[in-house]
C-alpha positions in Angstrom: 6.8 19.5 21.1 9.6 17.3 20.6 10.3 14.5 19.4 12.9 11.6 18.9 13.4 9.4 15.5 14.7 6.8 14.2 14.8 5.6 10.8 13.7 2.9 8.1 12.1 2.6 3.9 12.4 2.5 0.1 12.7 5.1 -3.3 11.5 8.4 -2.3 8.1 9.5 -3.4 5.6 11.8 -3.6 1.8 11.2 -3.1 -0.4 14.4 -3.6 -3.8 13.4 -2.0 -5.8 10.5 -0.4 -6.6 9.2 -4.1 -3.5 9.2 -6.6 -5.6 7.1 -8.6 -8.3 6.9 -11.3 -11.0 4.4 -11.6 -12.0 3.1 -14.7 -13.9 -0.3 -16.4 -11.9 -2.2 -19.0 -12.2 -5.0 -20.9 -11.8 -8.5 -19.5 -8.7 -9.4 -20.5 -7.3 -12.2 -17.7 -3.6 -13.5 -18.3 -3.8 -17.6 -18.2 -4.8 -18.3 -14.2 -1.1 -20.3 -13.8 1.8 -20.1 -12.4 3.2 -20.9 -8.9 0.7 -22.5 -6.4 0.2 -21.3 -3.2 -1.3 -23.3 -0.1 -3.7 -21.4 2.6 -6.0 -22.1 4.8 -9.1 -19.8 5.4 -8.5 -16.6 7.0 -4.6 -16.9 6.4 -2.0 -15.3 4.7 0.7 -16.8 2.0 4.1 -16.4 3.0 6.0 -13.2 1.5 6.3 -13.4 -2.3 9.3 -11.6 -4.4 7.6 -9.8 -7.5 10.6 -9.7 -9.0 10.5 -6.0 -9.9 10.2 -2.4 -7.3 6.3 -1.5 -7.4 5.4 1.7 -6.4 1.6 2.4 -4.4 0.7 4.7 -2.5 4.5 6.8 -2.3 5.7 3.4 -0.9 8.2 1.7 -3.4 7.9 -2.0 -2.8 9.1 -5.2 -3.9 7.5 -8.4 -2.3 3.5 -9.2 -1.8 1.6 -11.3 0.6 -1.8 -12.8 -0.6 -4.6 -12.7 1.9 -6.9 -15.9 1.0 -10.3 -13.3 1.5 -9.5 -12.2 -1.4 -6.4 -9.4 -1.3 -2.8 -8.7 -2.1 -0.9 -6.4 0.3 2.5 -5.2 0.2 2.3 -5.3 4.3 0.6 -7.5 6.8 2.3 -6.6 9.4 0.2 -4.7 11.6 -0.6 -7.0 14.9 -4.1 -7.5 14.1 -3.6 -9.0 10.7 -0.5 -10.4 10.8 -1.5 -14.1 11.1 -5.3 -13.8 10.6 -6.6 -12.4 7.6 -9.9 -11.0 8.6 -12.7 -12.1 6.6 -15.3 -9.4 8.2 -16.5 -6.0 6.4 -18.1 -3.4 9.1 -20.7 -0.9 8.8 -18.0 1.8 7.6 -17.3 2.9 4.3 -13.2 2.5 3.2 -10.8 3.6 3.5 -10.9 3.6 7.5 -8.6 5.6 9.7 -8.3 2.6 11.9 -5.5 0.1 10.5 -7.8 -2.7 12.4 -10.6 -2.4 10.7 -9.5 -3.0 7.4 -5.8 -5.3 5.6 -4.2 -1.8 4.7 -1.8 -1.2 1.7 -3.5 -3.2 0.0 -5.6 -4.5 -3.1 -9.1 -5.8 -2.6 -9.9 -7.8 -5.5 -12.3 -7.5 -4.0 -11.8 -8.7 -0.4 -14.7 -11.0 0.5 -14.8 -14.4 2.9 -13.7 -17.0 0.6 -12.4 -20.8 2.2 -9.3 -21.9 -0.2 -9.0 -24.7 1.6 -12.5 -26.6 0.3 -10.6 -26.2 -3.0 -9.8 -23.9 -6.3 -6.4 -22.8 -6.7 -4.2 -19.6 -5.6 -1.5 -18.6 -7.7 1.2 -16.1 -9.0 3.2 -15.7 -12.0 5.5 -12.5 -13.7 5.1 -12.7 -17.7 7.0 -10.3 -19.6 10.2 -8.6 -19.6 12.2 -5.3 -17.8 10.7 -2.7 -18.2 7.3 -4.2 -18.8 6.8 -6.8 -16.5 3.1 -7.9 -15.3 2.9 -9.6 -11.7 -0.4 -11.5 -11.4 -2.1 -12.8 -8.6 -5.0 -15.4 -9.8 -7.7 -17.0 -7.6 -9.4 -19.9 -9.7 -12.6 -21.0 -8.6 -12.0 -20.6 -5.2 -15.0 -21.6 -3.1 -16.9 -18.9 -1.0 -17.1 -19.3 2.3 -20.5 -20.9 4.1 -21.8 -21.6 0.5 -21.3 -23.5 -2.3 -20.8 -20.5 -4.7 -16.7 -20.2 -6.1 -14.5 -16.8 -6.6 -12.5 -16.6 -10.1 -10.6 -12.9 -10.5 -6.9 -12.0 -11.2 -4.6 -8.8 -10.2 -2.0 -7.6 -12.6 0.9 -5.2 -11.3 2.4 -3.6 -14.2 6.2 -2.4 -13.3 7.5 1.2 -14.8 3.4 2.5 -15.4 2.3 0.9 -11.1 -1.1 0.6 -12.6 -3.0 -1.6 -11.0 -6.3 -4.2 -12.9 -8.2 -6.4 -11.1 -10.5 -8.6 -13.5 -13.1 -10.4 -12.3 -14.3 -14.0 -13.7 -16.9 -14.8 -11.5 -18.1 -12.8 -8.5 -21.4 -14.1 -7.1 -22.2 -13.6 -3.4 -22.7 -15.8 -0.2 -25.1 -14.4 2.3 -25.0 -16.4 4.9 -21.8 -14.6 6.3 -21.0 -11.4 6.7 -24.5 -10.8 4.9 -22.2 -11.3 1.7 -20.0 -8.6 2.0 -17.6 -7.3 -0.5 -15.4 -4.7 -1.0 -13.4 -3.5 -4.1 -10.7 -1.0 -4.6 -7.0 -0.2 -3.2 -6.7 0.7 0.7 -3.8 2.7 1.5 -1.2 2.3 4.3 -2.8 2.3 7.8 -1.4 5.6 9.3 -3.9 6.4 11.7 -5.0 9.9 10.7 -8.1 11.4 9.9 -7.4 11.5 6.2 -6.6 7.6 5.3 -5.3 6.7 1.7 -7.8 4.7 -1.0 -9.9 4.6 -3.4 -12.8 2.3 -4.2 -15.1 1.4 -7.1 -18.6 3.3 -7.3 -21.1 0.8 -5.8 -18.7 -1.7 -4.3 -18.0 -0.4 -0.6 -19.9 -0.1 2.5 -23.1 0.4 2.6 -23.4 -1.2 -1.2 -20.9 -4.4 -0.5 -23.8 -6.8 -1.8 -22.9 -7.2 -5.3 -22.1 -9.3 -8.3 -19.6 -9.4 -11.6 -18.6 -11.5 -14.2 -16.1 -11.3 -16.9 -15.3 -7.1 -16.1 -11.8 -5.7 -15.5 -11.1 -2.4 -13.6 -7.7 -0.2 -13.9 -6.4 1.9 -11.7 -3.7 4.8 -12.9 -1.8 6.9 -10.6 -2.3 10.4 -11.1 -0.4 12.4 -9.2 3.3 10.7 -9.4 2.5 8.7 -6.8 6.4 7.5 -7.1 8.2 10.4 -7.9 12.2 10.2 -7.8 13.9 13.4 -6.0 16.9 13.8 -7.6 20.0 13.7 -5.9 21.6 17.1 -7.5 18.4 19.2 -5.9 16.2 19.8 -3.0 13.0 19.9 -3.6 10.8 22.2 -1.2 7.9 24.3 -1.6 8.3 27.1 1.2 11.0 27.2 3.4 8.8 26.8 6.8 11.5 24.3 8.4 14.9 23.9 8.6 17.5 21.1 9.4 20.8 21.6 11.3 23.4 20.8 11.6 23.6 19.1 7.5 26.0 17.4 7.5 25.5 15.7 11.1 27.6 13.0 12.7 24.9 12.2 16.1 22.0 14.5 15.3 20.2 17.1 13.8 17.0 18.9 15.0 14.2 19.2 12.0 12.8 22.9 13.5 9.5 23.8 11.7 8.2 27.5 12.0 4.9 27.0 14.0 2.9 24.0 16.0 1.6 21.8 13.0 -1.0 19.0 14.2 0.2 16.1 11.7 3.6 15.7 10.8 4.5 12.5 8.5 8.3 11.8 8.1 10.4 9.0 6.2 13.5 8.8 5.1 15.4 6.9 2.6 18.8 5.8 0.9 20.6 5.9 -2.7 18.7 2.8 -3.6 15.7 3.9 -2.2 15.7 1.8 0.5 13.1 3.2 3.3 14.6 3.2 7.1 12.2 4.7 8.7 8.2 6.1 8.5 7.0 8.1 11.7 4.2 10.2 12.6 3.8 13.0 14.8 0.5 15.3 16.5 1.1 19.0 17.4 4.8 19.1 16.4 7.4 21.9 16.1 10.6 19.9 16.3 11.9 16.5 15.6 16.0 15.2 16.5 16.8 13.1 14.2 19.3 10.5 15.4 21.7 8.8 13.4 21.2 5.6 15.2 22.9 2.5 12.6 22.9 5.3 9.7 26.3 4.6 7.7 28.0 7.7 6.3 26.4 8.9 3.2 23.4 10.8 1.6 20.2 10.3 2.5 16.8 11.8 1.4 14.1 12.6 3.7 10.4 13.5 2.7 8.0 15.4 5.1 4.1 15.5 4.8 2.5 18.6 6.5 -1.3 18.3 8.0 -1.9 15.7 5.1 -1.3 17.2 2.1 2.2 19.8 2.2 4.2 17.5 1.0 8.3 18.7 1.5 11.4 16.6 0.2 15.4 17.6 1.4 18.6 16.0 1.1 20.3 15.2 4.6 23.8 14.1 5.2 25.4 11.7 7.7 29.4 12.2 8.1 31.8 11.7 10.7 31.5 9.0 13.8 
């Protein structure tokens, strides 16, 4: 089958599997819940927020946030569902979900829960530290739960160069008179639609055991499997040669020929500064032309994932008008 592409993203990456991350408890250990204020409403987003430093998740190299007042930071709301309504309800099924509108996705859940900022507490960020140790916190201070009288006090800390990720929670009590006092708590992945989603969750704290409560507990989670990994620009880096591109150099177009029918195909390609341009996905695919489209003359690098988990990585060339 084949397909056409255009293209659009940032540093390339590599993620090995679904997880890239391990879960573990810490101590409590919140940075001081100030910083810059941030107004919204219930089931609303903030606006888009600099962090001030490129933060990789999930193989996705990023540099601005939105908070989600339920409780969630994520590097992308755009997806039509949850672009101007941040969904306060959990369903009956377990994360991470294959369906982008059943769940925020590239995200933290801190966790996510129905909270109501706008009876009160405070929202915040703030970036302490200096390059190449920078911390980008998120803080919700006694934000009131929704349809109770119960608040919400937890933090998340992005730490630049290591991308770990800690959520710690003040107070986490429950409200049961919505959403039977739902909660969920972990990292959800980009939405991409296949049957093998991206995340990982804490044990206990996702469907069907989202009743639960904390206080004063901090949770890391550490890539494991270079979940940003640099290609660098003097090498290719491919395990099997079971595709090929030609013509590289191209000046219009060049057809990405693979050596069999695969049924997933994910593709994204990215400049020098790691800039991403474009993320696609195909079903039962043996050939994609790839168009130049806007593309200036230069290098560019492209990364393939196979069926989910072959991941391949080339350099591609654009010359010529």
């Amino acid at each position: 089958m084949k397909t056409n592409l255009f293209i659009l993203f940032m540093t390339l990456a590599l993620f090995a599997n679904a997880q890239c991350y391990s879960v573990s408890t810490i101590p409590y250990n919140p940075a001081p819940y100030s910083g810059t204020s941030v107004s919204i409403g219930a089931d609303a987003f903030s606006p888009r927020i600099a962090i001030g430093f490129n933060f990789c998740f999930y193989g996705h190299i990023l540099d601005s946030l939105v908070i989600g007042s339920n409780g969630i930071v994520t590097f992308d709301a755009t997806y039509p569902y949850w672009i101007d309504y941040c969904n306060p309800v959990i369903h009956d099924i377990p994360l991470p979900s294959s369906y982008a509108s059943v769940a925020p996705g590239c995200c933290v859940m801190m966790p996510w829960q129905d909270l109501n900022p706008s009876l009160g507490g405070n929202i915040s960020y703030a970036s302490i530290g200096v390059a190449p140790n920078r911390v980008f916190i998120v803080s919700f201070d006694n934000v009131p739960m929704d349809s109770c009288s119960k608040v919400f006090k937890g933090q998340v800390k992005l730490f630049e160069t290591t991308n770990i990720i800690e959520t710690h929670i003040g107070i986490k009590d429950t409200c049961t008179n919505w959403n039977h006092g739902r909660a969920a708590h972990g990292l959800n992945g980009f939405p991409i639609n296949t049957d093998q989603p991206m995340g990982v969750f804490v044990d206990g704290r996702n469907y069907p055991n989202c009743v639960w409560t904390a206080t004063n507990e901090g949770t890391q989670f550490t890539p494991t499997c270079n979940v940003c990994l640099p290609l660098s620009i003097n090498e290719n880096n491919s395990s099997s040669d079971n595709f090929s591109i030609f013509p590289n150099p191209f000046s219009i177009s060049a057809q990405i020929s693979f050596d069999k029918t695969y049924p997933t195909i994910a593709l994204s390609l990215y400049d020098l500064q790691g800039k991403l341009l474009l993320q696609n996905h195909y079903a039962d695919c043996n050939q994609i032309t790839l168009h130049r489209n806007q593309l200036s003359n230069g290098l560019y690098f492209l990364k393939l994932i196979i069926d989910d988990k072959q991941i391949e990585t080339r350099k591609i060339v654009v010359g010529g008008e």
